[in-house]
Each structure stands twice: as C-alpha cells, then as structure tokens.
N, CA, C and O atoms as a GROMACS GRO file, in nm:
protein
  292
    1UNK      N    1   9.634  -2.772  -3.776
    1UNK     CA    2   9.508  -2.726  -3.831
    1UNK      C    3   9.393  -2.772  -3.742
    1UNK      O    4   9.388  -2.883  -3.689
    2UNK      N    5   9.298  -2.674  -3.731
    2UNK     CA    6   9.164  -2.741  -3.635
    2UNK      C    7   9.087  -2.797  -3.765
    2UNK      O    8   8.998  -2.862  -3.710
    3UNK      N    9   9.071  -2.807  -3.871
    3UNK     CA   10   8.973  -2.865  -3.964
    3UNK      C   11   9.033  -2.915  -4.073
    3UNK      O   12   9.148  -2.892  -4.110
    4UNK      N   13   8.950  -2.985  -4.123
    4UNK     CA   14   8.997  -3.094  -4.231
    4UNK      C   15   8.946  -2.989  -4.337
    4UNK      O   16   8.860  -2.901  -4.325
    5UNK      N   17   9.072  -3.046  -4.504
    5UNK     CA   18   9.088  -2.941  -4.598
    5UNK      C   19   9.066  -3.024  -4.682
    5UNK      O   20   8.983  -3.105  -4.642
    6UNK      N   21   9.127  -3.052  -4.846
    6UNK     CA   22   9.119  -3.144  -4.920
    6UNK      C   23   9.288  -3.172  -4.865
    6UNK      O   24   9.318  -3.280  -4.916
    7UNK      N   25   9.381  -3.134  -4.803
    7UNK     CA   26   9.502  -3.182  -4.806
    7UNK      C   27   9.476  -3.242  -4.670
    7UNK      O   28   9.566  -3.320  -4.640
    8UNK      N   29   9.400  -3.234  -4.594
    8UNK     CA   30   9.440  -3.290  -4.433
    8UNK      C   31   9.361  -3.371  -4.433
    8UNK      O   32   9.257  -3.332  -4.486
    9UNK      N   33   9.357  -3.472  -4.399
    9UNK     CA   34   9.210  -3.604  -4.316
    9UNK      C   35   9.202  -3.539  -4.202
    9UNK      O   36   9.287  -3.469  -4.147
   10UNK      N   37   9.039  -3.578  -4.155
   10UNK     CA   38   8.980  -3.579  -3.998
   10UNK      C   39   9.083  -3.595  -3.916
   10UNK      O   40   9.116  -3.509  -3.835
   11UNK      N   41   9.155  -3.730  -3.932
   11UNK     CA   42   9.223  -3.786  -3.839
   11UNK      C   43   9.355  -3.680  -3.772
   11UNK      O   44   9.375  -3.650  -3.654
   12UNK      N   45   9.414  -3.648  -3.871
   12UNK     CA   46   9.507  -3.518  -3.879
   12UNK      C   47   9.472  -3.396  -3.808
   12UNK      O   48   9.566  -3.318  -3.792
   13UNK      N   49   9.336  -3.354  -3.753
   13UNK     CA   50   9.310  -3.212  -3.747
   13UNK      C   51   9.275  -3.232  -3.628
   13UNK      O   52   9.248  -3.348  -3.597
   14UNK      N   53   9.265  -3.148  -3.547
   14UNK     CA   54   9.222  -3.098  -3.379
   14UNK      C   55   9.059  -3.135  -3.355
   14UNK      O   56   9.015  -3.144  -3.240
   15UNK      N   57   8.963  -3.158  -3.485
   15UNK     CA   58   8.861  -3.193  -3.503
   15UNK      C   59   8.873  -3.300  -3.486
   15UNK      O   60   8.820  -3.348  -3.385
   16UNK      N   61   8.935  -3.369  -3.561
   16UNK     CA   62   8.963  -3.540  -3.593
   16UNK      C   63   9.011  -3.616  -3.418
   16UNK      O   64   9.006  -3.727  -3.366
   17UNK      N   65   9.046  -3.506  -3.388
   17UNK     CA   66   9.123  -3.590  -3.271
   17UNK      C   67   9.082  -3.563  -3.083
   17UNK      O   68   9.131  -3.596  -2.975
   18UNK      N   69   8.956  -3.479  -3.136
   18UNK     CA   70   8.832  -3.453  -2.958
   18UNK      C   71   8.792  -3.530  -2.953
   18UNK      O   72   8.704  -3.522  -2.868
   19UNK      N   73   8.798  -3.688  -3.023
   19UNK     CA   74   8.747  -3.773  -2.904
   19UNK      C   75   8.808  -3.895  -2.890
   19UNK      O   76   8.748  -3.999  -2.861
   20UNK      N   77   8.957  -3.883  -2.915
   20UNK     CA   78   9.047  -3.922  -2.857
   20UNK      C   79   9.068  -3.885  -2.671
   20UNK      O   80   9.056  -3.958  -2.573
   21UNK      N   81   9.104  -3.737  -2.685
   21UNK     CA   82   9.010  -3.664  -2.555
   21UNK      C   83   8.928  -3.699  -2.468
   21UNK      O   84   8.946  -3.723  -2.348
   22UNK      N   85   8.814  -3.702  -2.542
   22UNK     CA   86   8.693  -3.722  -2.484
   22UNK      C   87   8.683  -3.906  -2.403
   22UNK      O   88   8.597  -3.940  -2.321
   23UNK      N   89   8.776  -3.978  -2.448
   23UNK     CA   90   8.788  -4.132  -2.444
   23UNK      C   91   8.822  -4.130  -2.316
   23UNK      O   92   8.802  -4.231  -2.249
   24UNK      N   93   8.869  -4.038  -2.269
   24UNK     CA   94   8.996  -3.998  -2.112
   24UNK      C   95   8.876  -3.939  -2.019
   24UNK      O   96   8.896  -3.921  -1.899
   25UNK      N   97   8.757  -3.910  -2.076
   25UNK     CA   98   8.669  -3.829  -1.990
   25UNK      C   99   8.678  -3.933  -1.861
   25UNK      O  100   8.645  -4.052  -1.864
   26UNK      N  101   8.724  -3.868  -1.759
   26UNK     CA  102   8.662  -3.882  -1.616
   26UNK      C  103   8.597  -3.766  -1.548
   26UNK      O  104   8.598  -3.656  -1.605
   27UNK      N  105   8.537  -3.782  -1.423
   27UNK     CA  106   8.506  -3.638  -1.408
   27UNK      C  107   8.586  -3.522  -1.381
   27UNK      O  108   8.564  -3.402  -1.394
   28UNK      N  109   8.701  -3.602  -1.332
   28UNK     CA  110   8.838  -3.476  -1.348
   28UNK      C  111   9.004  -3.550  -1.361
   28UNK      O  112   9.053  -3.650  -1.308
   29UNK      N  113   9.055  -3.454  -1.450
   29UNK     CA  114   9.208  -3.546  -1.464
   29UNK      C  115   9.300  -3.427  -1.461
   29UNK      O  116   9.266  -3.312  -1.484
   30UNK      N  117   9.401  -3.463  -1.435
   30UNK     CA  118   9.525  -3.383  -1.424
   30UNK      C  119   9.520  -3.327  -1.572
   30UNK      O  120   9.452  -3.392  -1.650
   31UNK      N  121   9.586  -3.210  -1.620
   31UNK     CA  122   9.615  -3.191  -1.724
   31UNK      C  123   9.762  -3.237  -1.809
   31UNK      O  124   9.790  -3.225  -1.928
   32UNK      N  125   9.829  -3.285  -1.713
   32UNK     CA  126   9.977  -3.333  -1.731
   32UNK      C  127   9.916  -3.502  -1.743
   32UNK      O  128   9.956  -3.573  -1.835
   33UNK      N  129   9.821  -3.554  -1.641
   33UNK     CA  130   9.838  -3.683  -1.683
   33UNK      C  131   9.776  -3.727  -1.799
   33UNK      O  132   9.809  -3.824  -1.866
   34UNK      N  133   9.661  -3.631  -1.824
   34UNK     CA  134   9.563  -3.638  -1.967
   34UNK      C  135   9.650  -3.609  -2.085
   34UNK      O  136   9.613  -3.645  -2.196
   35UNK      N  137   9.758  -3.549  -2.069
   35UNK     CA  138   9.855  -3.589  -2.174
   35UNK      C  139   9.939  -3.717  -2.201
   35UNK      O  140   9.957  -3.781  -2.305
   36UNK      N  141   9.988  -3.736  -2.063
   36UNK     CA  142  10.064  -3.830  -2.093
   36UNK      C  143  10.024  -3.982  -2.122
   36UNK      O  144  10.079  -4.089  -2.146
   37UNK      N  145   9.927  -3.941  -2.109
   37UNK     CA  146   9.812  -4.028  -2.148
   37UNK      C  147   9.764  -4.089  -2.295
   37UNK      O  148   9.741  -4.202  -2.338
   38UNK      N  149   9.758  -3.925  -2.361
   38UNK     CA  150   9.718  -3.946  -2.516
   38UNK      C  151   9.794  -3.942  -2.563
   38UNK      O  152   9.782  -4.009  -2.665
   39UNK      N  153   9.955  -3.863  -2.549
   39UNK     CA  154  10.067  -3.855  -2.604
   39UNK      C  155  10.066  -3.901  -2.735
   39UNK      O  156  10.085  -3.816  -2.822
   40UNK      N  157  10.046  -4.037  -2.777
   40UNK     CA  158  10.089  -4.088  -2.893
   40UNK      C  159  10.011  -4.091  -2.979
   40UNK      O  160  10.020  -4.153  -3.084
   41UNK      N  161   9.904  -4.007  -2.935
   41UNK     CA  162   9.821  -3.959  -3.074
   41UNK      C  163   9.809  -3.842  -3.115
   41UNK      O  164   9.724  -3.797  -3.192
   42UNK      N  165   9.922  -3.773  -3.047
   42UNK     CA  166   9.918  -3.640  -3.098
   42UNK      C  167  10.071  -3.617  -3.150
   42UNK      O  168  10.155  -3.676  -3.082
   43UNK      N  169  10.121  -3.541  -3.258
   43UNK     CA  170  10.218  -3.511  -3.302
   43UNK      C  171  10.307  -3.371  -3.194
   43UNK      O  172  10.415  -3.330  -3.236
   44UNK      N  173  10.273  -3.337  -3.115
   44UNK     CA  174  10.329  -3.226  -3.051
   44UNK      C  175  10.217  -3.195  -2.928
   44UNK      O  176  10.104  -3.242  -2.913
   45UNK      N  177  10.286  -3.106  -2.853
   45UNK     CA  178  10.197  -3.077  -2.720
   45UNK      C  179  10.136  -2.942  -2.805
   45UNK      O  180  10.041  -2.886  -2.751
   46UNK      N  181  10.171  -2.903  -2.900
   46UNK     CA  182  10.085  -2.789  -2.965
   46UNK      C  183   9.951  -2.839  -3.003
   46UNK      O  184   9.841  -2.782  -3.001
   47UNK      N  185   9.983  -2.952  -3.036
   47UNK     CA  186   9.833  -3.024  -3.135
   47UNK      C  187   9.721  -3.068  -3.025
   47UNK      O  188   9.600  -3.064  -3.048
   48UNK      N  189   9.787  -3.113  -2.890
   48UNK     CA  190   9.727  -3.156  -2.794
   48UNK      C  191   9.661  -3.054  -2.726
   48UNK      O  192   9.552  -3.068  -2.669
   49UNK      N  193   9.762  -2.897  -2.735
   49UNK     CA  194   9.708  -2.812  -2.666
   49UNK      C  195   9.585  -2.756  -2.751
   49UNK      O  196   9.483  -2.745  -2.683
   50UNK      N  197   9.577  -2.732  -2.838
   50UNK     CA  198   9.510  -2.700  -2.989
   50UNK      C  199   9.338  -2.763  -2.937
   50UNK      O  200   9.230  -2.715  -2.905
   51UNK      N  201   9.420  -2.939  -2.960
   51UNK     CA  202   9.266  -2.954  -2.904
   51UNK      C  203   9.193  -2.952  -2.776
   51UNK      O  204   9.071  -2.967  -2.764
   52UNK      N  205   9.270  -2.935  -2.689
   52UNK     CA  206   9.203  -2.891  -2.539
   52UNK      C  207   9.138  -2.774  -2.590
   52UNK      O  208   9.016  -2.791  -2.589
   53UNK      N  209   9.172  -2.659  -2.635
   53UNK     CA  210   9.137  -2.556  -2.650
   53UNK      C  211   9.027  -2.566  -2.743
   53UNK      O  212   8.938  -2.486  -2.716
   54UNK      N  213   9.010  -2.625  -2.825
   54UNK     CA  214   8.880  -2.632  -2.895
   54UNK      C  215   8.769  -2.722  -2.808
   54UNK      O  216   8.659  -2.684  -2.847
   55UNK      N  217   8.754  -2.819  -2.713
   55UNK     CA  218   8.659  -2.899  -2.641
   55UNK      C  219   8.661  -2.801  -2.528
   55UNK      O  220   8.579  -2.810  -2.437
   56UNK      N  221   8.754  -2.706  -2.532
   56UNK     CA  222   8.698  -2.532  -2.384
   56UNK      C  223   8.582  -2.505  -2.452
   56UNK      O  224   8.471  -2.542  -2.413
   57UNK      N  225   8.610  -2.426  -2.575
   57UNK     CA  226   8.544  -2.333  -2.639
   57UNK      C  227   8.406  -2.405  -2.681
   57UNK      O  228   8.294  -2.356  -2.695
   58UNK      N  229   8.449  -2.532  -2.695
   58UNK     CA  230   8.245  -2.598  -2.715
   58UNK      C  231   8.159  -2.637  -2.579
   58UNK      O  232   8.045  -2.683  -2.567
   59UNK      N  233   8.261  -2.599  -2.479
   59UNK     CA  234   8.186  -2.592  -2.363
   59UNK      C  235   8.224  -2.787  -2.320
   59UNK      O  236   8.189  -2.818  -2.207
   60UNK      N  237   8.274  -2.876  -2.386
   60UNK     CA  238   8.288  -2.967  -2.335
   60UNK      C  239   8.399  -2.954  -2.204
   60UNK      O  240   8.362  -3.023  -2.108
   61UNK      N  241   8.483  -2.906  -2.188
   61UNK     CA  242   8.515  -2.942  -2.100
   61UNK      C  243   8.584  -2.775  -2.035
   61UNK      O  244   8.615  -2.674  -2.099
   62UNK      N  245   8.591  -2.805  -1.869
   62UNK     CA  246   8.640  -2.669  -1.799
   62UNK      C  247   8.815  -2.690  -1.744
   62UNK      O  248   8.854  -2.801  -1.706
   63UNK      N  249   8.900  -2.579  -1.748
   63UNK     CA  250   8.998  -2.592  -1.719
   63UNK      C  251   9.045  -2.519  -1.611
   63UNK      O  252   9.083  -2.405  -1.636
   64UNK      N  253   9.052  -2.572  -1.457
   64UNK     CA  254   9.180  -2.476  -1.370
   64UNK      C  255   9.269  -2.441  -1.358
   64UNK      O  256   9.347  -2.525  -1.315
   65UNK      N  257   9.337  -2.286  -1.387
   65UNK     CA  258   9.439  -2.296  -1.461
   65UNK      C  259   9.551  -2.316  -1.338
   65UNK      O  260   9.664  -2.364  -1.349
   66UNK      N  261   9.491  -2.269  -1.230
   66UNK     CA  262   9.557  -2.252  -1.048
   66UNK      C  263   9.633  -2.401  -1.016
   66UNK      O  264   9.744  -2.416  -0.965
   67UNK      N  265   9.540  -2.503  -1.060
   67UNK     CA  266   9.514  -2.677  -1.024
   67UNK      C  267   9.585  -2.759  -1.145
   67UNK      O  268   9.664  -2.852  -1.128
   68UNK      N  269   9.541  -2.708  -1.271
   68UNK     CA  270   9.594  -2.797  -1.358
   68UNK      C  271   9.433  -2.900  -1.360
   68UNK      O  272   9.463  -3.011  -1.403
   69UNK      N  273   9.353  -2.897  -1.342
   69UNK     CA  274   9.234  -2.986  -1.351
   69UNK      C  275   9.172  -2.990  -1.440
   69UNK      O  276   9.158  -2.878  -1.488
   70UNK      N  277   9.117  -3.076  -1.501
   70UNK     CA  278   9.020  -3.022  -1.659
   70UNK      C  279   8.929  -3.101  -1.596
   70UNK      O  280   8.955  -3.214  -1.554
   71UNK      N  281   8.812  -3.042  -1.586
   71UNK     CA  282   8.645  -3.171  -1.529
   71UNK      C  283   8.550  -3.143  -1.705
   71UNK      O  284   8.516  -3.045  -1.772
   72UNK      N  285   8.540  -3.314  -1.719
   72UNK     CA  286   8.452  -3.269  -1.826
   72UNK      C  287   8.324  -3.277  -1.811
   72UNK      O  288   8.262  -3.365  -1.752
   73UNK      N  289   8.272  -3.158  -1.879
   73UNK     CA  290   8.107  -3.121  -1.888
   73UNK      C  291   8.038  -3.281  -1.884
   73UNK      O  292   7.916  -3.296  -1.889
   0.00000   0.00000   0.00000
C-alpha cells in the first residue's frame, strides 16, 4: 500500500517508509546498492520498488534507467 488506512500504520506504507530512503541520500547511489542497503526495512523488493517510485513522482529523486543511478534532488 502507498498510504496509511485504519488497518495499516505509516510505518507499513511506501509513505511511512521515503525517508528511510531519503536517510541514503547521497548525491548519487547505485540502485542495487541503495537496496542492499535498506533491505531490512522493507518487506520485498516490490515495497522498495513502490517507494522509489513514489520519491520519482514527487520529484525527489531522478532515476537512470541505462546506469542504474538514482541522484537525489
């Protein structure tokens, strides 16, 4: 889920968990190592991918898809 419900906490949702993310900000990281990185706060590489994809879409951060690079805003 990207948002908290009455059944989910913050902590649980793709919301809850951009700045876990954001904690990793350098000005650029691998996208394989920025996982393996947060790994253990995410339940699946879906949830991880989930929230990359929501810190694209707010413009926090840019992704190469050629490189594998994410530079954050």
């Amino acid at each position: 889920m990207i948002t908290p419900n009455k059944v989910l906490s913050l902590e649980s949702t793709a919301m809850g968990l951009l700045p876990i993310l954001m904690a990793f900000g350098k000005s650029e990281i691998q996208l394989a190592t920025l996982y393996r990185q947060s790994e253990k706060h995410f339940e699946s590489v879906d949830q991880f991918l989930l929230a990359v994809d929501v810190l694209y879409v707010l413009g926090r951060i840019s992704v190469n898809l050629e490189t594998g690079i994410v530079s954050y805003a």
